[in-house]
N, C-alpha and C positions, 0 to 999 in steps of 0.2 A: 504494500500500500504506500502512496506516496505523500505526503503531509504537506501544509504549506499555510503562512502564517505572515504578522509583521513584526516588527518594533518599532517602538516610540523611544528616543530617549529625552530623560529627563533633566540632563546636566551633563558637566562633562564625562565624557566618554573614560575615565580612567577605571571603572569598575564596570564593564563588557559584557553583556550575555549574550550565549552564542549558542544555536541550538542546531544539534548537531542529528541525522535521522538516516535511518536505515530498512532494507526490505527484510533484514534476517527475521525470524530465522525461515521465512519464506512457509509455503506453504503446508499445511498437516497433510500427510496424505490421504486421501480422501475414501469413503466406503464406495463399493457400486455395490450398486440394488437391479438387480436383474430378474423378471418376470412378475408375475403375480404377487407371489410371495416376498418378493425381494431376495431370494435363497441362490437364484439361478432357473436357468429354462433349459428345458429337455424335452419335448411334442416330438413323440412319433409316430398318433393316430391322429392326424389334423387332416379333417375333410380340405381342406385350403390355409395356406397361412395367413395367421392372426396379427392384431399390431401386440407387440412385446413392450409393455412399457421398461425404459431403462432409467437409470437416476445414479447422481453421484449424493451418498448423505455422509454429513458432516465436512462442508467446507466450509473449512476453516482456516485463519492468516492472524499471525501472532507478528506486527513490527516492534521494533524500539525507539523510543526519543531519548536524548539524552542532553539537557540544559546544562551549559556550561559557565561557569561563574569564574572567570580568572583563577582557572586552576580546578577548582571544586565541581565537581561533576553528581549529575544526577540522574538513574535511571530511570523511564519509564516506560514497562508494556502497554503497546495501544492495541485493540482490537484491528483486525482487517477486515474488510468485506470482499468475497471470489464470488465469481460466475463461471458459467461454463460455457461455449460453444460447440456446436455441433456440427457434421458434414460427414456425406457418402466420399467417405478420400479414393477408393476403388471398388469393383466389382468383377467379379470371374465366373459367365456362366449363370447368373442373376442380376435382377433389376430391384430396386425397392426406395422405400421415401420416408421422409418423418412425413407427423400428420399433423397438422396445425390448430390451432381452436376450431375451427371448423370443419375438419374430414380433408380440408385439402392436402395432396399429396406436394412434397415439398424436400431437395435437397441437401437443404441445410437449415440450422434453427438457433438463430441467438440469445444470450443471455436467460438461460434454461440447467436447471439444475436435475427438472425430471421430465423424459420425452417421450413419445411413444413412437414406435419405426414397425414399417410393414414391410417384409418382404414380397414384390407383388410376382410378375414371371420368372420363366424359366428356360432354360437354352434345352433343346431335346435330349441331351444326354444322362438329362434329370438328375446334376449337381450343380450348385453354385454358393459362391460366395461374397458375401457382402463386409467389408472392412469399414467401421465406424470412426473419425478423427472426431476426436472429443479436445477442445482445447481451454484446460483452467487457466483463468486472468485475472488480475488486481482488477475492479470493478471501481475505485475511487481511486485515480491515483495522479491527485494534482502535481505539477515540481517533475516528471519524468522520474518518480522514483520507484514505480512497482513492480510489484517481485516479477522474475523472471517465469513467463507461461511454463505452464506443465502439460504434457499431451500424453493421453494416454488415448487405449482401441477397445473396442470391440468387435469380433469376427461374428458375424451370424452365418450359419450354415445351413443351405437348405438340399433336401432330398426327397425328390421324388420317388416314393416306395413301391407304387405303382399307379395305375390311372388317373387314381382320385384322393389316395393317403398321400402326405408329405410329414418329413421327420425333418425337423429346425431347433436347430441350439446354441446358442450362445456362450463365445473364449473370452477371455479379458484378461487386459495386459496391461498391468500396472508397472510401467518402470520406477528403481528408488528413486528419494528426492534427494538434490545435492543442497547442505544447509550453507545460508551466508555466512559471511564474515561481517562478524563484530565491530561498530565503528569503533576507532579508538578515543579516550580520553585523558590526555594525557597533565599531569598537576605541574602546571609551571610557576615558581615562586615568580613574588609579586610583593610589592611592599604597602600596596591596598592593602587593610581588612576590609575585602570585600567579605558580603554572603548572601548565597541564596536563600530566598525568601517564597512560599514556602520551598522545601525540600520534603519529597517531593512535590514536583509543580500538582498546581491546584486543577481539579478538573471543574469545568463551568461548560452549562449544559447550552448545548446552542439553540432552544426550541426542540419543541415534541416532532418526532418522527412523520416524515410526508410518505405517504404512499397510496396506491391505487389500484383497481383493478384492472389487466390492461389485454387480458386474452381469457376470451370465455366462448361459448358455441351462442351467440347473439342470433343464430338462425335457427337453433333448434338441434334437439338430438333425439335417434329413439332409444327405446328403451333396452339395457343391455348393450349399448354402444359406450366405449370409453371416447374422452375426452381431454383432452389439457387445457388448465386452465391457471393463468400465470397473472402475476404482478409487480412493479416497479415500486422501490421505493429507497427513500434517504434518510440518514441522519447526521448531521455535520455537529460536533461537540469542539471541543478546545483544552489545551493544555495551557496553563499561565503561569508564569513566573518573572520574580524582579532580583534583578542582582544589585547592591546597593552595598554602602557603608552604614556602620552602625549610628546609632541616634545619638546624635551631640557631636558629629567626627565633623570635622572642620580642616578644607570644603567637603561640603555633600558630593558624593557621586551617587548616580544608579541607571539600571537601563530596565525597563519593563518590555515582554514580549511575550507571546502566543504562539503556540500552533494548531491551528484544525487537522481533526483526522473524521474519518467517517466510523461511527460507533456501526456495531454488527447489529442487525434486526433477525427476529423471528416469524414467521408467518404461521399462522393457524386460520385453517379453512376451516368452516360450518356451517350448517342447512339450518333455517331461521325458523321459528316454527309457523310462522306465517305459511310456508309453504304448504302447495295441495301435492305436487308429487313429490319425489324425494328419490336417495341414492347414495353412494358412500366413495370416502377417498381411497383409494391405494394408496396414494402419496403423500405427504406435507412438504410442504417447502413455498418457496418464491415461486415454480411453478411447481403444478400438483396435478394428480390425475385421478377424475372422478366417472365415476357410473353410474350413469341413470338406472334406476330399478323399478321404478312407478309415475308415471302417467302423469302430468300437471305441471304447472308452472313450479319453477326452484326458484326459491330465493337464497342464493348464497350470501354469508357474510366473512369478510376477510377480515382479522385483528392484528395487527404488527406492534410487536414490543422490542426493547432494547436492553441492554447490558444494564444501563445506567439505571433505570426504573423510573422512565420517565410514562407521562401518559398514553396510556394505549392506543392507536389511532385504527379506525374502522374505516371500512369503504362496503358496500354490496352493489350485485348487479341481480336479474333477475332474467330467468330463461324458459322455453318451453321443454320438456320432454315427452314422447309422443310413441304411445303404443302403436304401431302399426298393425291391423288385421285385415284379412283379408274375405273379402266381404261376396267378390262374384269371377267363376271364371268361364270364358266361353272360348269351344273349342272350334278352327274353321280350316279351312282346304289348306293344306301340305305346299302346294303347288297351285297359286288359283287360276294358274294357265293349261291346266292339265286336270283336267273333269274325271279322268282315272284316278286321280290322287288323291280325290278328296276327302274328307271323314266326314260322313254326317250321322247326325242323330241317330238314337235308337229308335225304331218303328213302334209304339206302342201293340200290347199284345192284345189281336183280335179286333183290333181299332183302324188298323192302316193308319192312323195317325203319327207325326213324331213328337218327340219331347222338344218345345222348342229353347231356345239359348236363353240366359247361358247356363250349359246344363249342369251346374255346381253353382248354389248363390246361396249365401247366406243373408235374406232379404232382412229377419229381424236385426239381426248384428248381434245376437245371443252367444258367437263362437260357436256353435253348432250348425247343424246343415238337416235338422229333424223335424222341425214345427211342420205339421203336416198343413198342405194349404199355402204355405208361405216360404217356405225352403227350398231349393229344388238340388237333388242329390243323383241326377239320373248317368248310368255308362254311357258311354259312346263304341259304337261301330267304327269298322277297319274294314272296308270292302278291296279284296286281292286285287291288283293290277293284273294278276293274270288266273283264270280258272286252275284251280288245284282240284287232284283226284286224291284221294283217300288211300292211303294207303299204309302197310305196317311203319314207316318212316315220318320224321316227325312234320307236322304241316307248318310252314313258313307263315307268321300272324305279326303286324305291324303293332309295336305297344307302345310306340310314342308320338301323341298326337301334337301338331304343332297349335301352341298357345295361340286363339286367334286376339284376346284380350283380357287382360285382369286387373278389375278394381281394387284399390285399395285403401282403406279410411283410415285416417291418423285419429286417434284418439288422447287427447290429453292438452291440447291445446295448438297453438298455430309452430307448424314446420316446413320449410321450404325444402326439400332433397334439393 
């Protein structure tokens, strides 16, 4: 993290403060959180692959200041504030994307501490691999002092097991971190009785913590669909101190000076009870990844706190989540240039009549397809393109009709797909 401040002096200059700052000892290494669990991901019965949420917890940046009083020195650990960046850095054999507050596919995602990434295709050999660049960064670091980036990966691997299984799992690769060097402090005689005033320098709070909510699904999601949902925010506090001569010393000297640093915030996401549907995090953090599990407007509320114990500062936004069901389907010609192709209706028995479309509807919206009168639940016919004869060998029957159209109703409030 980098610091940056002024001074004022108050008289002459023979009693100096000098404030001296550094990125040591640089970064904590940081936890990855991989899958569901945060445990790691392993899927080798996946009808298609899923988005994997990923996350880095606990980053964290520990600097030093150290005020210097002609000679007399004094330490202070400041808090840091890190982010993380994101990027597909290669692929072998695979395609895939982060996905952003809104479902869009995307390949790269900044200042994000938890993401979610889909692997989408696949090259016919049915392996591929996707290499993640994750790059941690000093997130305040005014004065060109912040720690040197740390880049670590992620490999997702995916396999086509057969037609329709894939097996996907995720490597990580944490290289060590290398720690700074120590500014120096070194005590040079001086025939001032200078002293630092206090020792150590004072902390003074710069104002409560600014933050906001700045990615959420503003379009809707449905239910059982993850999410990311992220937010920005600040806290600039100060370090203070006066180097001076003692009370009665004749002449006075002293120099009074500051530095800012950005204190560390917390986020804690939560569903308001205002809300009519609802849903839970996998993740906390600056961004966090939530799932919808029922039907209705969310009202999320975000709270951000600090080191210092200053006032807790709040933000909410408010979103739709939206049961999809599906309500009617009708089945029509294969081919509607080809009058041989076509599938129609069952003939009702004894009637010469047909069922007419579409023949699956759920007209009450019950989830069911039973209410007699009102439902309609009938087969469809496959008539041969070519006359078949009967015989001990098995007869050739068309079992996939093509969709000619299907409804479907969001429930739970407004959703755009």
């Amino acid at each position: 993290m980098g610091l940056f401040g002024g001074v004022s002096t108050h008289a002459a200059a023979q009693c100096s403060l000098v404030w001296k700052e550094t990125a040591y000892p640089a970064i904590t290494l940081p936890t990855t959180s991989v899958g569901y669990s945060g445990s790691g991901y392993d899927e080798n019965q996946l009808c298609r692959p899923e988005p994997i949420p990923l996350g880095l917890d606990g980053l964290q940046d520990q600097d030093q200041l150290i005020a210097e009083c002609n000679g007399q020195c004094s330490y202070h650990d400041v808090p840091g504030v890190l982010t993380a960046d994101w990027e597909v850095e290669s692929n072998a054999g695979a395609t895939g994307a982060f996905l952003d507050s809104s479902g869009a596919r995307i390949q790269s995602i900044m200042d994000a501490d938890n993401v979610l990434f889909l692997p989408d295709t696949m090259n016919q050999d049915g392996t591929g691999h996707l290499v993640l660049k994750v790059t941690v960064r000093d997130l305040c670091a005014p004065g060109g002092l912040a720690d040197p980036p740390y880049v670590l990966r992620f490999t997702v691997n995916v396999e086509r097991l057969s037609e329709a299984i894939y097996h996907v799992d995720v490597e990580e690769d944490l290289p060590p971190l290398t720690p700074l060097t120590l500014p120096s402090c070194e005590a040079e005689p001086s025939l001032d009785p200078c002293e630092l005033k206090p020792s150590p320098p004072a902390h003074q709070d710069g104002g409560n913590p600014f933050a906001q909510i700045t990615r959420y699904p503003s379009a809707g999601m449905v239910v059982g669909e993850l999410r990311m949902v992220g937010a920005s925010g600040m806290d600039v506090d100060r370090l203070a101190a006066e180097c001076g001569t003692p009370k009665g010393y004749d002449p006075p000297s002293g120099s009074y000076g500051w530095k800012e640093y950005c204190d560390e915030l917390y986020y804690q996401w939560s569903i308001k009870p205002s809300s009519v549907g609802s849903g839970v995090f996998l993740r906390q953090g600056r961004t966090a990844i939530f799932r919808g599990t029922s039907p209705g407007q969310v009202d999320l509320l975000l709270t951000v706190t600090n080191l210092s114990g200053e006032l807790p500062v709040t933000d909410d936004v408010s979103f739709y989540v939206a049961d999809l069901r599906l309500l009617s389907v009708a089945f029509g010609p294969q081919d509607p240039n080809a009058a041989s192709r076509s599938i129609n209706a069952v003939y009702k028995d004894g009637t010469g009549g047909k069922y007419g479309k579409p023949q699956w509807s759920d007209a009450d919206g019950d989830g069911e397809v039973t209410t007699a009168g009102v439902d309609s639940n009938f087969p469809v016919a496959y008539p041969a393109i070519h006359t078949e004869s009967l015989s001990p060998s098995a007869v050739p029957v068309r079992v996939a009709p093509a969709v000619e159209y299907a409804h479907v109703r969001s429930e739970g409030g407004d959703f755009r797909p």
